[in-house]
N, CA, C and O of each residue as an XYZ file, in Angstrom:
336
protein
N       0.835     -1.187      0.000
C       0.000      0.000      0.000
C       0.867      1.232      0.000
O       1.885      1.097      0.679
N       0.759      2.088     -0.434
C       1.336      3.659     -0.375
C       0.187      4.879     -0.195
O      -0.950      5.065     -0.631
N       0.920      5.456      0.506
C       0.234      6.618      1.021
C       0.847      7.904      0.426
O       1.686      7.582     -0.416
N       0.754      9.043      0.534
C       1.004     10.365      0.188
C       2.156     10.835      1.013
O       2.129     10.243      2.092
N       3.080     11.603      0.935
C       4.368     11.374      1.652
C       4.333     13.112      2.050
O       4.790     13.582      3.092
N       3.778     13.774      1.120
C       3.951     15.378      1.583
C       3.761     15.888      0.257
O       3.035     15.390     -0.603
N       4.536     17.018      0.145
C       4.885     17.952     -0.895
C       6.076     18.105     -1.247
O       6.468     18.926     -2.076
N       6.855     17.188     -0.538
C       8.328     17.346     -1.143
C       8.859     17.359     -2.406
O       8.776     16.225     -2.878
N       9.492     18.327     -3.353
C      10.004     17.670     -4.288
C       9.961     16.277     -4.552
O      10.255     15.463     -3.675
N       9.687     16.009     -5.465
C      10.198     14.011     -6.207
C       9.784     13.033     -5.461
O       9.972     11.838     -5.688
N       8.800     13.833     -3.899
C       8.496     12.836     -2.960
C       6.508     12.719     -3.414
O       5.619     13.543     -3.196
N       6.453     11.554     -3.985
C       4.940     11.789     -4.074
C       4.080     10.335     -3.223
O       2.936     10.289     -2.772
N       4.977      9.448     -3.244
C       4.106      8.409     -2.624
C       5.621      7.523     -1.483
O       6.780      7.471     -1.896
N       5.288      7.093     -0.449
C       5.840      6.520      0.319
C       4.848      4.865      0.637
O       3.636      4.687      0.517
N       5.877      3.926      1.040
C       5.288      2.987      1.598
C       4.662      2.600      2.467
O       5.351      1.908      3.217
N       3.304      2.724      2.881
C       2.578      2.433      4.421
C       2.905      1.373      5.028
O       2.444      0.308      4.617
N       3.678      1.394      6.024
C       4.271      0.089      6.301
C       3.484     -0.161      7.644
O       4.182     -0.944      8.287
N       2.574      0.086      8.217
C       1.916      0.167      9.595
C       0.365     -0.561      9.168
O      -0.444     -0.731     10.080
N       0.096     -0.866      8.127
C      -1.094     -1.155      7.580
C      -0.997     -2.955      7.198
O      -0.252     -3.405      6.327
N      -1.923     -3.800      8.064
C      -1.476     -5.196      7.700
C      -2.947     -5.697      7.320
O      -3.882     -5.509      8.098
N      -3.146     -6.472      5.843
C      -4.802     -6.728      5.748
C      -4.499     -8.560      5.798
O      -3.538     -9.302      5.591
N      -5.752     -8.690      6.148
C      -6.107    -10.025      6.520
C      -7.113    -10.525      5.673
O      -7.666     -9.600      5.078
N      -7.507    -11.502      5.425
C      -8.704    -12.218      5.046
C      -9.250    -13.490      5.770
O      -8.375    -14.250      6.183
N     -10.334    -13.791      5.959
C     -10.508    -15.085      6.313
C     -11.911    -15.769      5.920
O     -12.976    -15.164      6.041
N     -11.841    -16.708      5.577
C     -12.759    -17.526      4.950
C     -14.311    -18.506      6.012
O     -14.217    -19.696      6.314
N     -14.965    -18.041      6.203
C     -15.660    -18.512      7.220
C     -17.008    -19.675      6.731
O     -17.484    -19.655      5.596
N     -17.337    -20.357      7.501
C     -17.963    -21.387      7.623
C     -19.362    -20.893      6.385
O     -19.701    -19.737      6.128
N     -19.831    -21.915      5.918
C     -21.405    -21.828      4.926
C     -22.074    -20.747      5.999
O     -21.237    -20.190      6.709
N     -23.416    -20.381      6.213
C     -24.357    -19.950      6.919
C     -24.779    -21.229      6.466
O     -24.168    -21.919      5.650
N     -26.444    -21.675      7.343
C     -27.241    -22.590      7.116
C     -27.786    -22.371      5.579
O     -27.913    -23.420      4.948
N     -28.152    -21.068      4.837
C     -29.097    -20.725      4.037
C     -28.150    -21.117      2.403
O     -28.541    -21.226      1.241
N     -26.672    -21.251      3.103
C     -25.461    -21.156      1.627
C     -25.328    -23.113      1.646
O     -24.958    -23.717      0.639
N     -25.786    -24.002      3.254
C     -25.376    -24.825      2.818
C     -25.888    -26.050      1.518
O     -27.047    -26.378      1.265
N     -24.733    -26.509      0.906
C     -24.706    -27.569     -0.298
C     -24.023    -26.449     -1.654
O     -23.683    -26.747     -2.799
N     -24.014    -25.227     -1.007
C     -23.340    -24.762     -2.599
C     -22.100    -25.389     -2.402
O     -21.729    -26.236     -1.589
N     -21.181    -24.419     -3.893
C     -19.457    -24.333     -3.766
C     -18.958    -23.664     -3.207
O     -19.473    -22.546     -3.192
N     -17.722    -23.839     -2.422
C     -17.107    -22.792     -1.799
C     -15.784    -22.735     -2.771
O     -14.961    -23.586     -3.109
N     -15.964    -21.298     -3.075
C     -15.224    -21.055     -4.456
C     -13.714    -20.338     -4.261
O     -12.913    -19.852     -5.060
N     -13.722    -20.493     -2.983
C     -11.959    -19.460     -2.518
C     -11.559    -20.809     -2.315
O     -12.248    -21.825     -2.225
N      -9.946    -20.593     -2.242
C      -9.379    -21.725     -1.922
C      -7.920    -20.482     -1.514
O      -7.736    -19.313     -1.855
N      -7.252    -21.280     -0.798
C      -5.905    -20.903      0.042
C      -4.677    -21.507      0.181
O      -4.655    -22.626      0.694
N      -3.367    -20.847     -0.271
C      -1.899    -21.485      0.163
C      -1.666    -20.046      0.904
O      -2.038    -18.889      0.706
N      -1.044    -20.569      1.636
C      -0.101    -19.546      2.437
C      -1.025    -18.300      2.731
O      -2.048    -18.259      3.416
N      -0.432    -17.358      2.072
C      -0.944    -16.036      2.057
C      -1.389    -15.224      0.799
O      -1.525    -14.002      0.727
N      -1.640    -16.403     -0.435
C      -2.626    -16.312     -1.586
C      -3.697    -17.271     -1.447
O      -3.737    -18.407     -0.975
N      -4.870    -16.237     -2.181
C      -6.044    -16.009     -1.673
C      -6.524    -16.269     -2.798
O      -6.702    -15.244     -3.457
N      -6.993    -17.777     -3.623
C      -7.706    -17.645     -5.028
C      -9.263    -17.879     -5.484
O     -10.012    -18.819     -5.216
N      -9.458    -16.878     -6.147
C     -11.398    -17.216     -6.372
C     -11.457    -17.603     -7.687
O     -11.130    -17.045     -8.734
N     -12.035    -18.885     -7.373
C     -12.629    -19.558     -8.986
C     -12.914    -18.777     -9.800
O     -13.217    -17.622     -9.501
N     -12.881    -19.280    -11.187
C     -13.919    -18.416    -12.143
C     -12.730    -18.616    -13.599
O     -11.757    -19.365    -13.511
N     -12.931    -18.103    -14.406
C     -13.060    -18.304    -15.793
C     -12.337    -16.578    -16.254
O     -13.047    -15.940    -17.031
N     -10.998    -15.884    -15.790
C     -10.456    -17.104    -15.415
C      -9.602    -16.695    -13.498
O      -9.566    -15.560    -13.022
N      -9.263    -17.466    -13.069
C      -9.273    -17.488    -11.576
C      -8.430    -16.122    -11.556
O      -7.543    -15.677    -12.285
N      -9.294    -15.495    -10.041
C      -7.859    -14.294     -9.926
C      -7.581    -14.851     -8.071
O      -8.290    -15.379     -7.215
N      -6.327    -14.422     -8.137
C      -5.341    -14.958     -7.161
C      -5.004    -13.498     -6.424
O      -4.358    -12.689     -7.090
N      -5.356    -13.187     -5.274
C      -4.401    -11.966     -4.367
C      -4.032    -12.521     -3.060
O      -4.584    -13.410     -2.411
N      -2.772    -11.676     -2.748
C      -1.667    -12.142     -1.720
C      -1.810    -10.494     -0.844
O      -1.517     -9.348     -1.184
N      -2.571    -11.261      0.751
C      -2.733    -10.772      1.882
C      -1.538    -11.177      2.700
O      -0.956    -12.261      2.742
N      -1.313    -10.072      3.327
C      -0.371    -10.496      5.077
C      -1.109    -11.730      6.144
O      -0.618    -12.210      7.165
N      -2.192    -11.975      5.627
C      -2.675    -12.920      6.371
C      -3.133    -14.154      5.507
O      -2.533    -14.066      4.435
N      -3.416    -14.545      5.511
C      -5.497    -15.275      4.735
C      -5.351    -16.828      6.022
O      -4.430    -17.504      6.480
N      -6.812    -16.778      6.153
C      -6.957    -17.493      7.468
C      -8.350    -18.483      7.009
O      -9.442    -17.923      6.910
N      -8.237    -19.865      6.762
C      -9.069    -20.642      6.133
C      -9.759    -21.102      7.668
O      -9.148    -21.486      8.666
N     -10.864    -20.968      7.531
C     -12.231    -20.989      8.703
C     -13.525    -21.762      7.983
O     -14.662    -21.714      8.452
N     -13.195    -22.422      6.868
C     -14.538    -22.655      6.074
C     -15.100    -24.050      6.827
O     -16.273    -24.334      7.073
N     -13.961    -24.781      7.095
C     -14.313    -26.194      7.121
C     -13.456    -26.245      9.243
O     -12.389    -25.632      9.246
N     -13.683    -26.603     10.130
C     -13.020    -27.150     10.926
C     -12.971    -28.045     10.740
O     -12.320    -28.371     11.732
N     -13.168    -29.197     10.067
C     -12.370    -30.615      9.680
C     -10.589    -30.686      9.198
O      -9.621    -31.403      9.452
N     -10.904    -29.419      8.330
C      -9.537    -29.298      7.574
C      -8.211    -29.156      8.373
O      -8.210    -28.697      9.515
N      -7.126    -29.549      7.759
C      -5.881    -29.334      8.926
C      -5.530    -27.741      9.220
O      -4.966    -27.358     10.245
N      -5.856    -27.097      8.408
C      -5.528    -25.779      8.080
C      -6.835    -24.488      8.534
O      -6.985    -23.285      8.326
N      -7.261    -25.107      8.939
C      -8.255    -24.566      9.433
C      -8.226    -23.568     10.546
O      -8.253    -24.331     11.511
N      -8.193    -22.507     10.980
C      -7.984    -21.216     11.462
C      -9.152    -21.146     12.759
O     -10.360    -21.164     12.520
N      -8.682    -21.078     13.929
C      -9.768    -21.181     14.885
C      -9.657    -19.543     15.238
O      -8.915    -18.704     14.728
N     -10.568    -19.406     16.197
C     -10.196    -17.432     16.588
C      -9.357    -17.326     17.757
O      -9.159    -16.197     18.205
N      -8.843    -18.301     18.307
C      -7.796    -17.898     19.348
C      -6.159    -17.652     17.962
O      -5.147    -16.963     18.084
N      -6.572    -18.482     16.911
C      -4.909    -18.119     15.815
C      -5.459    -16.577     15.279
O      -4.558    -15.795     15.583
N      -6.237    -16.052     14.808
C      -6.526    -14.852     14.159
C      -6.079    -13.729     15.911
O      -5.563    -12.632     16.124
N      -6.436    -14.415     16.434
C      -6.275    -13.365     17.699
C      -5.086    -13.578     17.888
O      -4.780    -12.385     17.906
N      -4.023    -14.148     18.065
C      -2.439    -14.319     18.020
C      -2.256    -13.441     16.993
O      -1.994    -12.285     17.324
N      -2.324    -13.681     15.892
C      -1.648    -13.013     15.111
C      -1.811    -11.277     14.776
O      -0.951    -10.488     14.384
N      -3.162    -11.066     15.077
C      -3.872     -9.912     14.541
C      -4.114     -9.204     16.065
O      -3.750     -8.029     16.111
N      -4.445     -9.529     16.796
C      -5.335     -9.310     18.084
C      -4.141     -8.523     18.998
O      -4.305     -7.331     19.257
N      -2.937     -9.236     19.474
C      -2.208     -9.407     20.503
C      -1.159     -7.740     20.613
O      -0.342     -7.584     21.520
């Protein structure tokens, strides 16, 4: 992200380095269950199906869809990381 740095000469944009975004993927509601769940997650890319897929890379992404999964993100880890 960049922000506005001043009026300095040659100075027009600086790096916001204090700014960290997250995502996280949360469980069906009752009313969504039997669809697709169309995000999918490595690391800290974030990809949504489709034709054709677009892929973005957060400081976080936190998979919450399924608690079965190994990877699965409870809220005491979002609160470690984000919270503390």
């Amino acid at each position: 992200l960049k922000a506005p740095c001043g009026s300095h000469s040659g100075c027009y944009w600086r790096m916001a380095t204090n700014v960290k975004v997250a995502v996280r993927v949360r469980p069906f509601l009752p009313r969504e269950n039997g669809e697709e769940c169309v995000i999918s997650m490595q690391d800290q890319t974030t990809t949504v199906k489709g034709n054709p897929a677009k892929s973005f890379t957060f400081d976080h992404s936190y998979w919450s869809h399924d608690a079965a999964d190994t990877n699965y993100a409870t809220q005491e880890i979002v609160h470690r990381d984000l919270g503390e």
